[in-house]
C-alpha positions in Angstrom: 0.0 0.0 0.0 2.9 2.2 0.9 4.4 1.4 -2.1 1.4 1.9 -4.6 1.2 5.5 -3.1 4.7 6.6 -3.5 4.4 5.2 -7.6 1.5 7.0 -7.2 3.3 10.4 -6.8 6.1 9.7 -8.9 3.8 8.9 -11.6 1.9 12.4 -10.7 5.2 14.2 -10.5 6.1 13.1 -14.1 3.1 14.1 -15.2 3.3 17.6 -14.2 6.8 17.6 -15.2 5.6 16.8 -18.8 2.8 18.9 -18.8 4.8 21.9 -17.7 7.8 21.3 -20.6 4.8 22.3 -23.3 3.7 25.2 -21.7 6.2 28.6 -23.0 7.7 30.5 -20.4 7.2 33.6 -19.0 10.0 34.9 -21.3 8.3 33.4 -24.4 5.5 35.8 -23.6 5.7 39.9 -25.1 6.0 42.2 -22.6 2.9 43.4 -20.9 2.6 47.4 -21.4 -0.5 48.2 -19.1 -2.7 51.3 -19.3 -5.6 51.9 -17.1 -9.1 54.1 -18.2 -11.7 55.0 -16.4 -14.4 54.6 -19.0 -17.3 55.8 -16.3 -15.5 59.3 -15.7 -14.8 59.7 -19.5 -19.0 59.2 -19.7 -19.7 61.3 -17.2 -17.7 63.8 -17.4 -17.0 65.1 -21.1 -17.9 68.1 -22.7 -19.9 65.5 -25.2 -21.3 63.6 -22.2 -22.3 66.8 -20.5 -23.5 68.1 -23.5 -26.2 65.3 -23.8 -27.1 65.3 -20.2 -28.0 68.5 -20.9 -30.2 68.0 -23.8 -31.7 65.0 -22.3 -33.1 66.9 -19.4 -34.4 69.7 -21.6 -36.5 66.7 -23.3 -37.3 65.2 -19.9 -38.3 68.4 -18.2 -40.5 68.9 -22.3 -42.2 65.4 -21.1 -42.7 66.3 -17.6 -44.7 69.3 -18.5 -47.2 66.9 -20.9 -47.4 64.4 -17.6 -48.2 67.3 -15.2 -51.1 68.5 -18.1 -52.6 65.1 -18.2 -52.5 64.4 -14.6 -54.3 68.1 -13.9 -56.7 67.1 -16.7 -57.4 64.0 -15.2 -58.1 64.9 -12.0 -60.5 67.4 -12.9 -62.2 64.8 -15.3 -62.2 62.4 -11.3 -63.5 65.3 -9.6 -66.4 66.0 -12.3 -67.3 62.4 -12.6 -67.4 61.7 -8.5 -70.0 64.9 -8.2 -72.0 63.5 -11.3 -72.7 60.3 -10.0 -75.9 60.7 -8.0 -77.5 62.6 -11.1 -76.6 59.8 -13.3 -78.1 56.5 -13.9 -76.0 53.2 -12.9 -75.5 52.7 -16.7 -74.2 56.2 -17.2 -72.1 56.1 -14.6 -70.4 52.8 -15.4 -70.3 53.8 -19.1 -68.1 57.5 -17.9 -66.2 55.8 -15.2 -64.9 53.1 -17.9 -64.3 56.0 -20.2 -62.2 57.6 -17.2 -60.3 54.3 -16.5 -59.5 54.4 -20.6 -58.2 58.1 -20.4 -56.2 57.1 -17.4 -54.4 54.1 -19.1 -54.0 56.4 -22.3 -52.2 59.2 -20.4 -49.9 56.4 -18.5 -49.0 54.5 -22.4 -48.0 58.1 -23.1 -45.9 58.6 -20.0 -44.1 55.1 -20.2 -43.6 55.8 -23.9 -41.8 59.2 -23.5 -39.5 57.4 -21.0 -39.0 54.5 -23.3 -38.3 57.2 -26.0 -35.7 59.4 -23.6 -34.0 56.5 -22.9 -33.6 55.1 -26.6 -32.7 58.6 -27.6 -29.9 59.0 -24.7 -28.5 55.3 -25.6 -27.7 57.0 -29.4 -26.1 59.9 -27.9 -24.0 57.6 -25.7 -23.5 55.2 -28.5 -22.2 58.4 -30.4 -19.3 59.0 -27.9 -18.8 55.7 -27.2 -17.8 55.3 -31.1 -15.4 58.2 -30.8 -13.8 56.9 -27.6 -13.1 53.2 -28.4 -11.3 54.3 -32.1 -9.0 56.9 -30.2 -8.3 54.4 -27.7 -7.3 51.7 -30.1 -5.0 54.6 -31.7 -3.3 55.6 -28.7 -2.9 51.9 -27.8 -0.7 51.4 -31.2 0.8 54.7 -30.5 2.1 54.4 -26.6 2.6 50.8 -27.6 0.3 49.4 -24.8 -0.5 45.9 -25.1 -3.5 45.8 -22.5 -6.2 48.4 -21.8 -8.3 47.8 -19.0 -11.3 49.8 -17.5 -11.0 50.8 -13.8 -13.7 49.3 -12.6 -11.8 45.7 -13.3 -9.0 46.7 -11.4 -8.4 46.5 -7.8 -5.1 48.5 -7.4 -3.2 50.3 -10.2 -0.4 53.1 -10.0 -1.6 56.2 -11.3 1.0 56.7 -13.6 -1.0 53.7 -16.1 -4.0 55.9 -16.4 -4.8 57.0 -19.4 -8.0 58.7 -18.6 -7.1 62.6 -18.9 -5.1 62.2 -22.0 -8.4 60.1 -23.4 -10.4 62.5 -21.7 -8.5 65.6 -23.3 -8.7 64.3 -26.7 -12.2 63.2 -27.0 -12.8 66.9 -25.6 -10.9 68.4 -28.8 -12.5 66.0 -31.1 -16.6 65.9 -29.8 -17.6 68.7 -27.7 -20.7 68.1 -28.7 -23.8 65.3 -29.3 -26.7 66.1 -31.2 -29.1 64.0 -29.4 -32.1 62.8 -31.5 -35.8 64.4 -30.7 -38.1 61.6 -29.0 -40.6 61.6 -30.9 
C-alpha cells in the first residue's frame, strides 16, 4: 500500500513535469505594457457627455410638463365624474367611469412611452461617444505601444502613472464637444 502510493506520486510528478515542458515561459510571452481608463468618468464627465445630459433633461423636463397637463386634466375629469354620480343612472355612470379608466391608461401609455423614447434617444447619444472613444483608444494603444487596456472598474489596485484617462479625456474633448441627441418623438 505504501508502495502503490509513493508510484503513485512519482507517476503524478512526471506528469506535471511533462505537462509543464509544453507550456512557454514567462520569457516566451511579449511584454505586458499596461494602461488603465476610467471609462465611467470619461461618460460622465466630457464636454460631449455633459453636453447630452444637458439635452436629455431639456426633453425630460418637455415630457414632464405633458405628464403634469394630463394628470391636472385628469383629475379634474375624477373630480367632475365623482359629483355627477348621484344625477346619473347606474349605466351612465359605469359607461363614464370606464371611459375615465380608458383616459387614465391612455395618459400612462404616453408617459411610459416618453421614457421609453428618452431613454432610446440617450442610448444614441451615448453610443455616439462611445464610437469616438473606443477608435481613439485603439490609436493611442498602437501609438504608446500598450498591449493591455483595462477599464478601472476591473481593477483592484493600479499606479496612477498607467492611467490614461485625462489624456483620453483631453482628446475626445478636442475632437466631440458636442452630441446632437435625436428628438423623441
Amino acid at each position: 500500500m505504501v508502495m502503490r502510493s509513493y508510484l503513485s506520486r512519482i507517476l503524478l510528478a512526471q506528469l506535471i513535469l511533462l505537462g509543464l515542458m509544453g507550456m512557454p515561459l514567462a520569457q516566451d510571452l511579449p511584454r505586458a505594457v499596461v494602461a488603465v481608463l476610467d471609462y465611467a468618468k470619461i461618460l460622465k464627465v466630457s464636454d460631449a457627455a455633459k453636453d447630452v445630459g444637458r439635452q436629455i433633461r431639456q426633453y425630460r423636463d418637455g415630457f414632464a410638463e405633458e405628464i403634469r397637463a394630463d394628470e391636472l386634466r385628469l383629475r379634474t375629469a375624477e373630480t367632475t365624474l365623482k359629483r355627477a354620480r348621484s344625477a346619473l343612472s347606474s349605466d351612465d355612470f359605469e359607461k363614464r367611469r370606464r371611459e375615465f379608466r380608458e383616459e387614465v391608461l391612455a395618459a400612462q401609455k404616453r408617459g411610459q412611452n416618453s421614457k421609453r423614447q428618452l431613454d432610446r434617444a440617450f442610448k444614441k447619444a451615448m453610443d455616439q461617444i462611445q464610437g469616438t472613444v473606443i477608435p481613439m483608444v485603439q490609436a493611442m494603444t498602437k501609438a504608446e505601444g500598450y498591449t493591455l487596456v483595462v477599464d478601472k472598474s476591473q481593477v483592484l489596485f493600479a499606479s496612477r502613472a498607467l492611467d490614461i484617462t485625462d489624456k483620453v479625456l483631453l482628446n475626445l474633448n478636442r475632437k466631440l464637444r458636442t452630441v446632437t441627441v435625436p428628438k423623441p418623438q
